[in-house]
C-alpha positions in Angstrom: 0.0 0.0 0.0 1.3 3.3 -0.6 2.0 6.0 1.7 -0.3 8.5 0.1 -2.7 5.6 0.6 -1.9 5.1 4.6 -2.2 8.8 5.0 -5.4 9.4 3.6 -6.8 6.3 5.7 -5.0 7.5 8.8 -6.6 11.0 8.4 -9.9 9.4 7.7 -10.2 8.0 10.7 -9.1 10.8 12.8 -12.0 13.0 10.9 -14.3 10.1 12.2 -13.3 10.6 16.0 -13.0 14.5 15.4 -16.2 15.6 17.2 -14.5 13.8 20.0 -12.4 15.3 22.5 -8.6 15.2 21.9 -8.3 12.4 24.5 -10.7 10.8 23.2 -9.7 11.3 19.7 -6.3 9.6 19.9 -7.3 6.9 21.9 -10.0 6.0 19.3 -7.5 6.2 16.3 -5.0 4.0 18.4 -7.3 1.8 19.1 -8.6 1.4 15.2 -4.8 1.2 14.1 -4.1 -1.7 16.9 -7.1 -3.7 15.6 -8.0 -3.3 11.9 -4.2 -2.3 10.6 -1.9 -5.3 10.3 1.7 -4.9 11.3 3.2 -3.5 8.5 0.7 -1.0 7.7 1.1 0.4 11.4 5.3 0.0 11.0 4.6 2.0 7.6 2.7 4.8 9.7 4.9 4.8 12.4 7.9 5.5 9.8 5.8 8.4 7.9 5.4 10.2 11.0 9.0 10.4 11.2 9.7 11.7 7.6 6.5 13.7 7.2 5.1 14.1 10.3 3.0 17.4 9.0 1.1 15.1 6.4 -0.9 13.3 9.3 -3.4 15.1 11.6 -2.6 15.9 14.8 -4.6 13.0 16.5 -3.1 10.4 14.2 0.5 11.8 15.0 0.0 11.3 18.7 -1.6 7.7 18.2 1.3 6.5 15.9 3.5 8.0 19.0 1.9 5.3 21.3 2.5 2.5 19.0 5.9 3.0 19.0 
């Protein structure tokens, strides 16, 4: 999958939990990238947030933090 691909999904699901509040918010995404995202994907995220950290919204940034 590619990483515009990832990013798109990533940000998707953070506008899903964006009514949310922000505690809320990242533990939501986390919890969505734990359980539906296999491995890879989440290794792939985890290594976009460190190359282009400003392409993922803030709530996804902080929930790829915690799966490090």
């Amino acid at each position: 999958m590619s990483e515009t691909e990832l990013i798109r999904m990533a940000n998707q699901i953070a506008d899903f939990f964006q009514p949310y509040s922000e505690d809320e918010a990242i533990d939501g995404v986390e919890a969505h990238l734990r359980n539906f995202w296999d491995p890879r994907m989440r290794s792939s995220l985890i290594e976009i947030l460190s190359k282009q950290p400003d392409h993922l919204k803030p709530a996804v940034q902080a929930a790829v933090a915690r799966l490090r």
